[in-house]
N, C-alpha and C positions, 0 to 999 in steps of 0.2 A: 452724295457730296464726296469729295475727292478726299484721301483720307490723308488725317496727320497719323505719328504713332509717339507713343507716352509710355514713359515706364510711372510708376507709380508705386509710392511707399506708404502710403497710409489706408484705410480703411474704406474711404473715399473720397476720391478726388480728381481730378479732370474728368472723362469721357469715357474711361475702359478702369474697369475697376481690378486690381489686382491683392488681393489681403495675404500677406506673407502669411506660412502656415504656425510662425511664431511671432510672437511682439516684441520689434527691435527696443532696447532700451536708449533712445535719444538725451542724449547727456551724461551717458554712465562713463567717465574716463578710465576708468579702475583697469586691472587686469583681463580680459577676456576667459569667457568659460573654454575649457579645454576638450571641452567633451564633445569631441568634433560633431559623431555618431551621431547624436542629438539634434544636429541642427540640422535643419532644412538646406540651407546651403549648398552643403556637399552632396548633398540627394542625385544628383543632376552636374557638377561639376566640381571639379576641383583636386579629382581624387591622385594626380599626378603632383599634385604641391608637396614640396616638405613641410613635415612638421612646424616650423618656422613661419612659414609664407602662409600656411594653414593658421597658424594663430593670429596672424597680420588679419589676413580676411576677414576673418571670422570679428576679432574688433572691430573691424570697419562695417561688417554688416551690422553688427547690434548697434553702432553708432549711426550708420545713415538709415537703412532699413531695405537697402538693398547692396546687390552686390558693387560697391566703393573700390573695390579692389581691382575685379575686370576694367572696368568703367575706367579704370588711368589708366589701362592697358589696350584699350580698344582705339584706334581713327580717330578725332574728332569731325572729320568727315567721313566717315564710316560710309559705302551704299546703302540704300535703303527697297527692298523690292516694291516694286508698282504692283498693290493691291487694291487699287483702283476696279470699279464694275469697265466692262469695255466700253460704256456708253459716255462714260468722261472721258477718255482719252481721244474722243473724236470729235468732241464739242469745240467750236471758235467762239472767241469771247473780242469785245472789243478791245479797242486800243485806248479807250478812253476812260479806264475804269479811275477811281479814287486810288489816293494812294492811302497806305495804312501803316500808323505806328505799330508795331508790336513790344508789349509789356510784358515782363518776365518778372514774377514774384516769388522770392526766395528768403528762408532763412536756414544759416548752416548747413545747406546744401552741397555735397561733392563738386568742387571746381570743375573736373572734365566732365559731369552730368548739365553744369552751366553750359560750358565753352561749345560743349554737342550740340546744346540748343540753339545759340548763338551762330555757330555756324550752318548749321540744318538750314535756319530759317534765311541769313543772308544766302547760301549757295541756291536752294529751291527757292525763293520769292524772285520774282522778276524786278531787276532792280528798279527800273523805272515804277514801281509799285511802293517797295519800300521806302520808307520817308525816314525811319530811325528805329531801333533797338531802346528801350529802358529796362534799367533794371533797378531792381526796388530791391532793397537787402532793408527786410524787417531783421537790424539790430544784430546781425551775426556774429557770434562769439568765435568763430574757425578762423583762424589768423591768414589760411589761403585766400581765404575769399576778401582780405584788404589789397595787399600789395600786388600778390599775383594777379588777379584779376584786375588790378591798375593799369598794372603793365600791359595787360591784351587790351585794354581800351586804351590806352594809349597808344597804341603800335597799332590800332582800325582805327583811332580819328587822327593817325598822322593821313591815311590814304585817303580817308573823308571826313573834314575835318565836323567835330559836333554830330556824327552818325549816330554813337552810341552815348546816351547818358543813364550819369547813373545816381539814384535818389537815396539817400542811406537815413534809417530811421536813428534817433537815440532814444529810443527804447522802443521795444515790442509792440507793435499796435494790431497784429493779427492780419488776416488775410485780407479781410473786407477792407481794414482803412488803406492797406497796402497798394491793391485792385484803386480804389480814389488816387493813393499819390501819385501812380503810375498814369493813370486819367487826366489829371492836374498837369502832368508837364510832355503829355502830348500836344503834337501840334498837325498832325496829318487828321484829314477828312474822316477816317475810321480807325478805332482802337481795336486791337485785338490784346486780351487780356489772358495771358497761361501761366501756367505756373512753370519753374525753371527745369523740369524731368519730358523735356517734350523734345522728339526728333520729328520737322519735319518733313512731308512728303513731295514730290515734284505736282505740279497742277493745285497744290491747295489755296491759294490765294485766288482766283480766279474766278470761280464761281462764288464762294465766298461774296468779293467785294463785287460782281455784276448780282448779285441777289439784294445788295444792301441800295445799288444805286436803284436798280429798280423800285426799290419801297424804303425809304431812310430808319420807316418804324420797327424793321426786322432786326430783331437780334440773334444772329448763327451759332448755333453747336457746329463745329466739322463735327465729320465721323475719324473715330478716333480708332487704332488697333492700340496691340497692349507689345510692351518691352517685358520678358520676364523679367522678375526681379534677380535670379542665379543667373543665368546665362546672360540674358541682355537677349537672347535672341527674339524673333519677330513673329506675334503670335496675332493672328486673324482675327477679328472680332465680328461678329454678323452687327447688319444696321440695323438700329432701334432708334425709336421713342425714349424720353426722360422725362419722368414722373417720380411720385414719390406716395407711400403708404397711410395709413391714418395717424402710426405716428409719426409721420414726416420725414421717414429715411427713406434716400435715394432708392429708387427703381429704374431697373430698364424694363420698360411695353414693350412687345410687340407693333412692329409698325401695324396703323390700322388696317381693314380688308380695300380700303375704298385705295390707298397708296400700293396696293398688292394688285388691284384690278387694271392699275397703270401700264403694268409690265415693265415697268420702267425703273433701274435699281439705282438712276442715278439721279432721279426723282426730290428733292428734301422732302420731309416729314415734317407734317406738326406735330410740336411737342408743347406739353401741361408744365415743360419746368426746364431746367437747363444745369445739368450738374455740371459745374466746374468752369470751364474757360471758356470763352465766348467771342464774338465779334460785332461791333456796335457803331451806328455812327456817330460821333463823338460830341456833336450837340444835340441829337435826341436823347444822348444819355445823362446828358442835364438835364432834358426839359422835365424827363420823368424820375427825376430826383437823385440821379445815379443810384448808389445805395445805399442802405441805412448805416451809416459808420458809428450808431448804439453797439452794433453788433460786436460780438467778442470770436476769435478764433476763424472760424470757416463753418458751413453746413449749411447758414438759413438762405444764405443770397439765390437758391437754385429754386424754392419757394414764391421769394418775394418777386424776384422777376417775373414769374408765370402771371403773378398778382400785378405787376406795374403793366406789361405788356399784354393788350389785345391778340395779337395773331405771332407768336413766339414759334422760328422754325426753327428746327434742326436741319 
């Protein structure tokens, strides 16, 4: 499948797993440790900053859990390389695909990590594809993400009006109920549901939405690469299977031998499970219950699916 790419700050979470080699402190507003040396951070970049701009960063890494600091400093359309297998980049797909909402779920999240996403996906979706943008703010206490973020939706639905909407929680209901509200007030033929640290790629809508038209029951993993968390720069990830262990933490398989005997790397994979974000068409994902919104936080939903869906691709 045609790949998106994702940075990632937690333990696990979308498609390409990334675990900083320290644990950011999410909510600590206090002073920043000074002890540059220590942090992983500057490992790999930074070491041109002053003193100053070093303690900026280094705050903002313990508070988002990646690098906050490059991330306002980078493009919001940034290039993205085409690491793509060559067997996608020559496929034709029809004219006639569905269109798809895409959902964006965040809390207190880096504004320019939003806005990257936001524009990734409007510049690379073909717009006759795209039907809208939502964004789901479980409850954000970062005062950027009220006004400023007004303002950029206000300034894309002056040139379309009603493009992007956006669902703001008052209080915290976690990832799972979030994924639902975001569900709730689409309106295009297929949802795609990510979290808000995702750049995507050219080509990834396409086979996506001709795999869903072909069988409504499928629900897609893209293949994901990874964003590091210091650099931001673009780190290849090989294609895998999504599974999970006996006690129930995310796994990547190996694709099977029988997807290997194909020859074929632009192939999907069946997968036992779906960590993270996904693509659905948006009344089969009521008919099988959407998901359990008992659920607290994130982790089980990659589980349950496996469990709601019969023939679950990647």
């Amino acid at each position: 499948m045609c790949p998106l790419t994702a940075t990632v700050r937690r333990i696990f979470m979308l498609f390409v797993f990334l675990r900083p080699p320290e644990t950011p402190g999410r909510g600590d507003e206090g002073q920043a440790d000074t002890s540059f040396s220590d942090s992983s951070l500057f490992a790999h970049w930074g070491q041109d900053l002053s003193p100053d701009n070093r303690r900026v960063a280094l705050k903002m890494f313990q508070y988002y859990g990646y690098n906050g600091y490059l991330s306002d400093r980078l493009p919001l359309d940034r290039p993205m390389p085409d690491l793509r297998p060559d067997g996608c980049r020559n496929i034709t797909y029809p004219l006639n695909l569905p269109q798809v909402s895409i959902v964006f779920i965040f809390v207190n999240e880096a504004l320019s990590v939003i806005l990257r996403s936001i524009r990734s996906a409007i510049n690379r979706t073909p717009s006759h594809l795209l039907k809208e943008i939502i964004l789901v703010d479980d409850n954000s206490s970062n005062n950027e993400l009220k006004e400023k973020l007004e303002d950029f939706v206000s300034q894309t639905n002056s040139q379309r009006p009603g493009f992007i909407k956006v669902v703001r929680h008052l209080k915290q209901e976690g990832l799972i109920r979030s994924r639902v509200s975001g569900w709730r007030a689409a309106t295009a033929p297929v949802v795609a549901l990510f979290d808000a640290h995702v750049e995507f790629n050219i080509g990834w809508a396409e086979p996506v939405l001709q795999r869903i038209q072909e069988d409504r029951t499928r629900i897609i993993s893209p293949s994901f690469d990874n964003i590091k968390y210091d650099t931001f720069e673009i780190d290849e990830y090989p294609l895998s299977a999504q599974g999970f262990d006996w006690e129930l933490w995310c796994r990547y398989l190996n694709p099977p031998k029988s997807w290997w005997y194909k020859g074929n790397k632009s192939a999907p994979i069946q997968s036992p499970a779906l960590i993270g974000c996904f693509v659905v068409d948006r009344l089969y994902f009521e008919e099988i219950g959407l998901l359990d919104e008992g659920m607290e936080v994130y982790g089980g939903e990659n589980v349950e699916l496996g469990i709601r869906v019969s023939n679950g691709d990647a």
